[in-house]
C-alpha positions in Angstrom: 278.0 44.8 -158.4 273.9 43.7 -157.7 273.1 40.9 -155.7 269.6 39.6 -155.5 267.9 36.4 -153.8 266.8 33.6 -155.9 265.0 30.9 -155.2 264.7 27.7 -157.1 264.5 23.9 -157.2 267.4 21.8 -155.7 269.7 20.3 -158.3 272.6 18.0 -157.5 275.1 20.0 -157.1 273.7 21.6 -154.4 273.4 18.7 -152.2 276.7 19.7 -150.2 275.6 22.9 -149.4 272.6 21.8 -147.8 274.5 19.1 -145.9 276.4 21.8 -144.6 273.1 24.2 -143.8 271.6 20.8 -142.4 274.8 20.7 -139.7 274.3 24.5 -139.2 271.0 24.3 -138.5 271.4 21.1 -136.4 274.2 23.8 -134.3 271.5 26.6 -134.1 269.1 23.8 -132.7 271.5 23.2 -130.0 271.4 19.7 -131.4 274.7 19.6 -133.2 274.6 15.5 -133.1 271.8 15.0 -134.7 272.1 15.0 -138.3 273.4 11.8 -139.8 273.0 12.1 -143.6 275.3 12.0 -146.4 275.2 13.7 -149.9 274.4 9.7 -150.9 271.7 9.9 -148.8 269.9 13.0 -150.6 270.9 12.0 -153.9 268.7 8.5 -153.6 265.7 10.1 -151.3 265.5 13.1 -153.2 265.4 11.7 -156.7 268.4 12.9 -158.2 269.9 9.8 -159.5 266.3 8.5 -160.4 263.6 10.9 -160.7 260.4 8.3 -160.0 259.1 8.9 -156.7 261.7 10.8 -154.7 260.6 10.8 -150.7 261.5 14.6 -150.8 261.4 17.9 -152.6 263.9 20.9 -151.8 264.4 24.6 -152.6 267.8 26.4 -152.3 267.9 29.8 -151.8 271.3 31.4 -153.5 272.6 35.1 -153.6 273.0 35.9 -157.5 276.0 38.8 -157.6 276.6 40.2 -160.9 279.4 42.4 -162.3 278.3 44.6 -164.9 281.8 45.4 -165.7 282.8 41.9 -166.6 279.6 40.3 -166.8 280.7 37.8 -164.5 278.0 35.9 -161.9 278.7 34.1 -158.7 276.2 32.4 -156.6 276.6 31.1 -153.1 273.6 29.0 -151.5 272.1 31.0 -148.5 268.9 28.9 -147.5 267.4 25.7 -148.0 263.7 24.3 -147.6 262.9 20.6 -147.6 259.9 19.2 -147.6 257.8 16.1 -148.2 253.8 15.2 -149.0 251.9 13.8 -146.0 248.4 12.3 -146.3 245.3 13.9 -143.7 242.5 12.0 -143.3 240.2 14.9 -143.0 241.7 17.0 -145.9 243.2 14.7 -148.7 246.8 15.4 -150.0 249.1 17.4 -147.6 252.9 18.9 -148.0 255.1 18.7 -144.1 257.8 21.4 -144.2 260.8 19.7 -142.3 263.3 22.1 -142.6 263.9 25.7 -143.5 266.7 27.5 -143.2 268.6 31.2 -143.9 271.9 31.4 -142.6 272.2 34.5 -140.0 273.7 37.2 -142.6 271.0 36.5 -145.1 268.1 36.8 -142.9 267.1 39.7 -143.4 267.2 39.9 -147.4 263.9 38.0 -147.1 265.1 34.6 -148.0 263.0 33.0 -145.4 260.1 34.7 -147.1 260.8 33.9 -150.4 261.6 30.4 -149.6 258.8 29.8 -147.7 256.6 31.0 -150.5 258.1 29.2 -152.9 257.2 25.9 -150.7 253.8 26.7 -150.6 253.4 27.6 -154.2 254.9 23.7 -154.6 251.8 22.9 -152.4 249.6 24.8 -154.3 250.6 23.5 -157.3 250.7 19.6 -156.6 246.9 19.9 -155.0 247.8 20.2 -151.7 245.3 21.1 -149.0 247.5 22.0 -146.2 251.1 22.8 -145.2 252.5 21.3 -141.9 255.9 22.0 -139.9 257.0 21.8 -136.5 259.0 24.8 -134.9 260.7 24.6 -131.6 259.0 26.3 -128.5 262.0 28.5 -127.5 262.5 30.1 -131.7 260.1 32.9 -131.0 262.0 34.6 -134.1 260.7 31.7 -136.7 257.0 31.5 -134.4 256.4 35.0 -134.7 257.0 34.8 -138.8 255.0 31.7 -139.1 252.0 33.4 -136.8 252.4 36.7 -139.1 251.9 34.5 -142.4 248.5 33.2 -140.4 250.6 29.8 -139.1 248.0 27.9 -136.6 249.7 26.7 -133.4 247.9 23.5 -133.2 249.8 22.7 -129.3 247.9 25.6 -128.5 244.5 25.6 -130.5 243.8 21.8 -130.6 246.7 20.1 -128.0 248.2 18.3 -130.5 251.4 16.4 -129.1 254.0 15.3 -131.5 255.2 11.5 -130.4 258.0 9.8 -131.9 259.4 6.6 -132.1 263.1 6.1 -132.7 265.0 3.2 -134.7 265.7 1.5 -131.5 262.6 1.5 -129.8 260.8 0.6 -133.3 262.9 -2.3 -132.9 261.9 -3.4 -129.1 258.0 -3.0 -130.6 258.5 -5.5 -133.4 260.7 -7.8 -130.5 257.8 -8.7 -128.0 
């Protein structure tokens, strides 16, 4: 049997899968509350039902094992990337990396890599000037890869602060 790593746009059926790899990333996060969506919920925002103008764009990552003795294949889903375009003032056209993920036992097949290449030849290719993500301060493990790709920390280098505002409180704004 050979197994490789392939990466490769999302299709429909893998929308379980990466509701699944959301909910384990959500665990490694320590923020195993979090995630809220449903396979419905990718289906509509991602374009799968209608393909005009879907809010985001996703990679799977999936270990292809073949049997030469049967010719047989298998593939199981090991990663996911998903990712959306963003507009910058200063630089045009923009993609925003939201989530990428390798489960543990896949890690170090270079499915992050490839993944993460594969995003930013999506970037590339759709005239994008930049790529932008967020990684959390204590995951040394995905800051290191980003800073060895050339990754900018902009907290660091320009003090950039990320703010949010949740459902609730963007519902207190539009009250007063």
């Amino acid at each position: 049997m050979t197994s490789s790593i392939v990466v490769r746009r999302t299709e429909k059926d893998d929308l379980q899968a990466i509701i699944d790899m959301i909910q384990e990333l959500a665990d490694f996060e320590r923020m195993s509350e979090g995630p809220q969506l449903k396979v419905k919920d990718l289906l509509r925002d991602g374009g799968f039902d209608s393909p005009q103008n879907p809010i985001f764009h996703s990679f799977v990552a999936e270990e292809v094992t073949t049997s030469p003795r049967d010719h047989s294949m298998t593939r199981q889903a090991v990663g996911y990337a998903i990712c959306f375009f963003s507009y910058s003032t200063w630089q045009g056209k923009s993609l925003f990396l939201e989530d990428i993920y390798v489960r543990p036992q896949f890690r170090r097949q270079k499915a992050g890599r490839k993944l993460f290449q594969e995003v930013v030849r999506f970037a590339r290719s759709t005239n994008c000037s930049r790529l932008d993500l967020h990684v959390l301060e204590w995951n040394t493990t995905a800051r290191d890869f980003y800073s060895k790709l050339g990754g900018v920390d902009l907290t660091v280098t320009e003090k950039w602060n990320l703010v949010r505002f949740n459902e609730n409180v963007m519902e207190n704004i539009l009250k007063n």
